[in-house]
NURO-736265 format. One line per 5 residues: number of its first residue (from 1); for each residue y, x, z of C-alpha. Coordinates in nm, 2 decimals, padded with zeros to 4 digits. Layout:
// NURO-736265
NUM	Y:X:Z  ...
This chain:
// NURO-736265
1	06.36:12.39:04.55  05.98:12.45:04.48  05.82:12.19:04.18  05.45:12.20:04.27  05.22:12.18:03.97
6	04.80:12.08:03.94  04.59:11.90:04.19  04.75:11.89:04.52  04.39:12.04:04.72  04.38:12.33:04.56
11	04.58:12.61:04.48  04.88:12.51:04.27  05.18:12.70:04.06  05.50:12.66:04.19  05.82:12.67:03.95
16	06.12:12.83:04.13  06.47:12.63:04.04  06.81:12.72:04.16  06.97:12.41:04.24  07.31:12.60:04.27
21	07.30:12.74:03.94  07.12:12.36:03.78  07.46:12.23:03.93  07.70:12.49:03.81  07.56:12.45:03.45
26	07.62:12.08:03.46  07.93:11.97:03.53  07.98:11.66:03.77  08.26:11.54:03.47  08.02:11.62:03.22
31	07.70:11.45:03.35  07.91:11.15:03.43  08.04:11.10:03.11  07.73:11.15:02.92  07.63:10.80:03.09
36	07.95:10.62:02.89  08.19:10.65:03.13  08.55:10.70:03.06  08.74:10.92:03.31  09.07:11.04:03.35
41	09.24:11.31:03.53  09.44:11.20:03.84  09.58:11.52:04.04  09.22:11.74:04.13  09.01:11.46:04.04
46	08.86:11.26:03.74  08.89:10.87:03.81  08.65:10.61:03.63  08.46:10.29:03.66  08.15:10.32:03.88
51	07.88:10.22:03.74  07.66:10.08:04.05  07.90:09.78:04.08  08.11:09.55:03.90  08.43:09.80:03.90
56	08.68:09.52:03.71  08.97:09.65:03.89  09.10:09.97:03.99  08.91:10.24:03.92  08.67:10.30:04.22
61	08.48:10.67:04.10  08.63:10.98:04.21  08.51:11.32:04.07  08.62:11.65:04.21  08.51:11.94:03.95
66	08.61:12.25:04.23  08.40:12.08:04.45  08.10:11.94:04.20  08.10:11.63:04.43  08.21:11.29:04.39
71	08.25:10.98:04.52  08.28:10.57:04.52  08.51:10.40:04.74  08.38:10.05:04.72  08.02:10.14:04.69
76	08.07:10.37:04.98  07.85:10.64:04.85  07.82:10.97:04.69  07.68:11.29:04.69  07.64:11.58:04.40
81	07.55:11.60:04.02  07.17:11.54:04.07  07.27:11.18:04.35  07.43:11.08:04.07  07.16:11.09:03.84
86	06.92:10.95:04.09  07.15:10.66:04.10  07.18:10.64:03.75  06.86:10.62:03.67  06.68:10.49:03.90
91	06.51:10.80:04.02  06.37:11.01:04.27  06.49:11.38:04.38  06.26:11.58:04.18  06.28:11.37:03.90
96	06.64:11.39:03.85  06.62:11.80:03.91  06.42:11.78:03.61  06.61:11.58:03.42  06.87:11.79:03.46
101	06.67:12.12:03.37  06.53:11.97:03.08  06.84:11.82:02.94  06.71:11.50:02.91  06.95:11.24:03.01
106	06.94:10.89:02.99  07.10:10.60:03.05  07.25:10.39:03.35  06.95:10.19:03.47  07.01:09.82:03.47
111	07.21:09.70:03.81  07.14:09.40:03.95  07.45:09.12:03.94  07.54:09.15:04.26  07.65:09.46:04.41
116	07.48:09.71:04.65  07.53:09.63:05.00  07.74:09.96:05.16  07.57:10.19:05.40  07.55:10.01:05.80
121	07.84:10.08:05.97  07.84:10.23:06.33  07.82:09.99:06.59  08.14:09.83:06.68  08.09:09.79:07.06
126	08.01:10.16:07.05  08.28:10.30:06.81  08.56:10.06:06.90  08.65:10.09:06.54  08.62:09.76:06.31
131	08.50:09.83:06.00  08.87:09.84:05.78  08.97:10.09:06.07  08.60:10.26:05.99  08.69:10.27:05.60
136	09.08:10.41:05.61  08.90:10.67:05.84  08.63:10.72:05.52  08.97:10.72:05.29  09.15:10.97:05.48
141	08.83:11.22:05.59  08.77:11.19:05.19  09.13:11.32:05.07  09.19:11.60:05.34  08.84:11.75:05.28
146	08.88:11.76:04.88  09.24:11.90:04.95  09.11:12.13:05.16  08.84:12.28:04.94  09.10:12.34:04.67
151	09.44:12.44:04.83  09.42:12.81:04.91  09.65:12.81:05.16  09.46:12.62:05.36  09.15:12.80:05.25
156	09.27:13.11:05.35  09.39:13.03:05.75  09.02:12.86:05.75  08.88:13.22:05.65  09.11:13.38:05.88
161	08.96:13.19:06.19  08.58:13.33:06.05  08.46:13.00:05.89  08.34:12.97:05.56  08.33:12.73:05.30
166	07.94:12.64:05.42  08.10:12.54:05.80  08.36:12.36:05.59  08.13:12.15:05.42  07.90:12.10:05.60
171	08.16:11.97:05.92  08.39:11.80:05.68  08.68:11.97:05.76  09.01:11.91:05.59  09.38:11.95:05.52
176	09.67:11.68:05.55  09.91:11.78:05.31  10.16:11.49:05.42  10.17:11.31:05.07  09.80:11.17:04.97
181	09.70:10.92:05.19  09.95:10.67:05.17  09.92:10.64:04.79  09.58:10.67:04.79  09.50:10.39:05.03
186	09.79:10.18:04.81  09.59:10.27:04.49  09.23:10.17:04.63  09.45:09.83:04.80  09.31:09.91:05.15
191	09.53:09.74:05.38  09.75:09.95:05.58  09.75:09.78:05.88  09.39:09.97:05.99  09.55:10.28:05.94
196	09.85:10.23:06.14  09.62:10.09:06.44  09.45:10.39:06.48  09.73:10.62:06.42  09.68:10.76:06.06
201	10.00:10.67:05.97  10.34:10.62:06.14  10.57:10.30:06.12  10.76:10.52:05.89  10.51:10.59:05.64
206	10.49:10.95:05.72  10.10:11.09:05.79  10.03:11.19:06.14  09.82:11.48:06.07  10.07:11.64:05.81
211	10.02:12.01:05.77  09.69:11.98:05.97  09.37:12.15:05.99  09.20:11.78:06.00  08.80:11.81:06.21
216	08.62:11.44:06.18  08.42:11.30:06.50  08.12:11.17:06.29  07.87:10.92:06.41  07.58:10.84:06.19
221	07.76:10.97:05.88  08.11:10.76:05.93  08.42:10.94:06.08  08.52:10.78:06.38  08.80:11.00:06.54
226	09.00:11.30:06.38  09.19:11.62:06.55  09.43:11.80:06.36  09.54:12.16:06.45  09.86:12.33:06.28
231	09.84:12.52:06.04  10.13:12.74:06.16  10.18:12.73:06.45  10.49:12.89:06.48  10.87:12.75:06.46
236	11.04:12.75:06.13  11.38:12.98:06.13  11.66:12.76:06.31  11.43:12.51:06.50  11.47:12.53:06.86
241	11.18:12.54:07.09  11.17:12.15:07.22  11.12:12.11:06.82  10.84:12.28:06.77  10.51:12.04:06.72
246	10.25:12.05:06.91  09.97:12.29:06.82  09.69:12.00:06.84  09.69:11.64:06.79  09.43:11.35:06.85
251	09.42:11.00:06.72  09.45:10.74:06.93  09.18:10.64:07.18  08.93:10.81:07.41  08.85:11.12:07.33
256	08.47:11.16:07.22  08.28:11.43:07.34  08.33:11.59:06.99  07.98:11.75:06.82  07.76:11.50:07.05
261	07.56:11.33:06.77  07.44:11.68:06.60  07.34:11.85:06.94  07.23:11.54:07.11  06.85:11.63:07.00
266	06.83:12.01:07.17  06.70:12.05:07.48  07.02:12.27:07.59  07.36:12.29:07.40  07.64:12.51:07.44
271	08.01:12.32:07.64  08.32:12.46:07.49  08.66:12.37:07.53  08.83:12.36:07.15  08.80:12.26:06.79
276	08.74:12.58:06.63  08.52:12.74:06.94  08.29:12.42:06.80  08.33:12.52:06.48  08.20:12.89:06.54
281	07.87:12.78:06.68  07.82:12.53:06.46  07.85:12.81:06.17  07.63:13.05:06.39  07.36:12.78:06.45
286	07.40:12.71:06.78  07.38:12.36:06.93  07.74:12.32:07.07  08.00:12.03:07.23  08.40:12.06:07.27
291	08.58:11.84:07.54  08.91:11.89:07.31  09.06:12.02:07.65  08.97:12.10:08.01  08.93:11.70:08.14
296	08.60:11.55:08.12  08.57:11.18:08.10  08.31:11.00:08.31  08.09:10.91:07.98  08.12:11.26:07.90
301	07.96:11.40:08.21  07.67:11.12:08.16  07.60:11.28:07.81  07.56:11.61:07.88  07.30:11.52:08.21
306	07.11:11.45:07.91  07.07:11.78:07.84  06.82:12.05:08.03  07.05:12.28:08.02  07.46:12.35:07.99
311	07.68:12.69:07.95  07.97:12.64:08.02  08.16:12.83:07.83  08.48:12.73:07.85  08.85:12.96:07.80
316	08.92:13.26:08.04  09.24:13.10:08.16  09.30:12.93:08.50  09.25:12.58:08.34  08.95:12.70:08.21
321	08.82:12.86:08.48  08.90:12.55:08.72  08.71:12.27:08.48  08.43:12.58:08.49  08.40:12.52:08.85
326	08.46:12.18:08.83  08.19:12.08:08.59  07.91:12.32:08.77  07.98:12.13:09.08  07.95:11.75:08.89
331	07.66:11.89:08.69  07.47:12.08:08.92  07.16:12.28:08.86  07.13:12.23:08.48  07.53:12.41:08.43
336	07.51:12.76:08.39  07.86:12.91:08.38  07.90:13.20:08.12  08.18:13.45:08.13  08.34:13.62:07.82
341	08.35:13.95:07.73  08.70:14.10:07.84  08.99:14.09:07.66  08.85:13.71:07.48  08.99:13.42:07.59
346	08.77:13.16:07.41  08.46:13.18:07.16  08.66:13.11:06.82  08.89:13.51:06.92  08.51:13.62:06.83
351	08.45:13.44:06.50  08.68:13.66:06.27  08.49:13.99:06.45  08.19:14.16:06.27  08.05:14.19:06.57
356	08.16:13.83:06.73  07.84:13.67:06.64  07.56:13.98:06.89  07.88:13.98:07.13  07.84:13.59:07.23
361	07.46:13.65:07.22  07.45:13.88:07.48  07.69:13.73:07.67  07.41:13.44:07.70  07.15:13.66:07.72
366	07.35:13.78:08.02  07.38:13.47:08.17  07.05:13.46:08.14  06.93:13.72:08.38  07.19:13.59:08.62
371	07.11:13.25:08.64  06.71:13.28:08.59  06.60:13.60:08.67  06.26:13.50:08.52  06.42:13.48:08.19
376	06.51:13.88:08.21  06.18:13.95:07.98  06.31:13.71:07.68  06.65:13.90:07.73  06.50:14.20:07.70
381	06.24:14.10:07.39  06.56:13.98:07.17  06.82:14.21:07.03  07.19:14.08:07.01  07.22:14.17:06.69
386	06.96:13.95:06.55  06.99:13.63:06.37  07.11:13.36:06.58  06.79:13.13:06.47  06.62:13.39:06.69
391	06.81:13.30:06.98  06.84:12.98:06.91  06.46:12.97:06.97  06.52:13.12:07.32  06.71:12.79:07.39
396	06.40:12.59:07.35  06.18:12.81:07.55  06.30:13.11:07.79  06.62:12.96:07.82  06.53:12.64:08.00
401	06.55:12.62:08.35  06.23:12.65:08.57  06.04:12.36:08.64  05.74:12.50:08.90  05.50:12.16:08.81
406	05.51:12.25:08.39  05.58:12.63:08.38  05.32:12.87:08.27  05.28:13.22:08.19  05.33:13.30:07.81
411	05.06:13.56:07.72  05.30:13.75:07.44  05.60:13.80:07.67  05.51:13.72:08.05  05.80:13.47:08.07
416	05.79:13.16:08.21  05.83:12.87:07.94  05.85:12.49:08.02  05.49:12.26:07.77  05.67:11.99:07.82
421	06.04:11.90:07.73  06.13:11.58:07.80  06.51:11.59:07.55  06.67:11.26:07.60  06.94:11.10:07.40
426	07.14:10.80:07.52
């Protein structure tokens, strides 16, 4: 972060300060307790009353130390060591940086007597979630991503698939280890009856993502549908093969469109048909939906017309191949059907690869030159090997397809580019 210094129309000294490092010096637990408040250690976290409501009952503040985060389950809200002083006292970003720096805590500004109203849910005619069914979502998104973040197990299979803690984070990814969310929706007395409704949990008690890489749906920061993938995948010694779980499994419900609210504002986006192929563009920049499959619902299809352009870049299998066709057919000149190098069945074989990332870039660029061979110039001006935020560019411009009414010739490269994009967003 850069504190500016002096009279903002002229020249002023900036003060570099590492937020990483301000955060690593103070401790989440530490910070917390400086305010007053008495935590206690409950498994990986520290548990206390928050202090931005009336906490008479059961302790409401989580804190996870691994992952210097935490968290308040009736408030709804959290965020890192310098949201919580913000909160605390009453301040604003840069304020509470310095605070921090300077070692000049306070205390807990006054709250008023009522508490804060919670974040707006998403809407329910939309979601089809009601808002307990929203909020045991919330619980159980909360618990598998803190357990993911510190069980290295699970870490390292995430690792293994060429994600990284960044991806992790930033798509709330998680692990079900079978045993946390029941007693932590007892503790926090959310009724269980949400949970079973959407699937969560089993008449038995038992979670339904156990053992599960868990990836959230999320609309306008709320989880509204999880998929869980295995974590091994493979039978245990003596199980016969109609035993074996499934690899993948979905809540209940129609399946969403899954990345649609963070690529919905690009001009084109990138159709795949799994979890972790979503995953790997997401890390690499690139704006990106998953069907979760090969069958496209109706709603689906409208979504993506909303884009200018689609690559279909679906698995090299027959299944994949057919929806391929399929969807170039339904979609029509805005599809552009891109083929894998050989030997890779989907986008996530190429995540793991030093090389995965300038592979899958000029497999696009390739794509390029055969769909629009106008385009061959910004091919040829960008090495595969480059950041993908260069590329990523050539989505908004070169990429686009050719529109004869708004095209022009760019005087750097001599390709066409489109003045006007018209992105919509349902």
């Amino acid at each position: 972060m850069l504190e500016t210094i002096g009279n903002p129309t002229f020249a002023r000294r900036a003060v570099r300060i590492d937020l990483e490092a301000l955060k690593q010096a103070h401790p989440i637990t530490d910070v917390v307790a400086s305010y007053g408040i008495e935590l206690r250690r409950q498994g990986r976290a520290s548990v206390g009353r928050c202090p931005f409501h009336p906490d008479r009952g059961r302790p409401n503040l989580y804190l996870w130390p691994d992952t210097r985060s935490w968290w308040c389950f009736r408030c709804n809200v959290g965020g890192d060591v310098i949201r919580f002083v913000e909160l605390a006292e009453g301040l604003g970003f840069r304020e509470a940086v310095e605070r921090l720096a300077g070692d000049r805590l306070g205390q807990v500004a006054p709250r008023p007597s009522a508490p804060p109203a919670p974040p707006p849910l998403p809407s329910v005619a939309v979601e089809d979630r009601d808002p307990e069914e929203l909020a045991a979502l919330q619980a159980a998104t909360s618990v598998y991503h803190h357990r993911l973040l510190s069980d290295p197990l699970a870490m390292a299979y995430i690792e293994r698939r060429g994600l990284d803690r960044a991806t992790v984070e930033t798509c709330r990814i998680g692990y079900a280890a079978g045993d946390e969310l029941l007693p932590f929706l007892r503790w926090h007395r959310l009724p269980l009856g949400p949970a079973l409704r959407i699937g969560l949990l089993t008449h038995a008690g038992r979670e339904f993502m156990a053992s599960r890489i868990v990836v959230p749906e999320v609309h306008d920061g709320h989880p509204v549908w999880l998929v869980g993938r295995l974590l091994e995948s493979a039978p245990r010694q003596g199980d016969l093969v109609e035993q074996t779980p499934p690899r993948y499994l979905a809540l209940r419900g129609s399946r969403p469109l899954l990345g649609w609210e963070q690529a919905r504002g690009s001009a084109t986006v990138v159709l795949v048909e799994g979890v972790f192929d979503l995953l790997t563009l997401r890390r690499w920049g690139l704006p990106a939906v998953a069907l979760v499959g090969t069958h496209t619902r109706p709603a689906a299809i409208e979504q993506l017309r909303t884009f200018q352009r689609v690559y279909l870049v679906l698995d090299q299998d027959d299944a994949g191949r057919e929806a391929t066709l399929r969807l170039a057919d339904t979609l029509g000149a805005i599809a552009v059907p891109v083929a894998l190098p050989d030997g890779i069945k989907d986008v996530a074989e190429l995540a793991p690869r030093a090389d995965g990332q300038a592979l899958f870039a000029a497999t696009l660029l390739e794509a390029v030159r055969i769909s629009r061979p106008g385009a061959a110039c910004a091919a040829e001006s960008l090495s595969a090997s480059e950041p993908a935020s260069r590329y990523q560019d050539r989505f908004g411009s070169c990429w686009l397809p050719p529109n004869d009414e708004e095209s022009h010739e760019d005087s750097a490269s001599g390709c066409p580019t489109t003045q006007s994009r018209n992105t919509k967003a349902s």
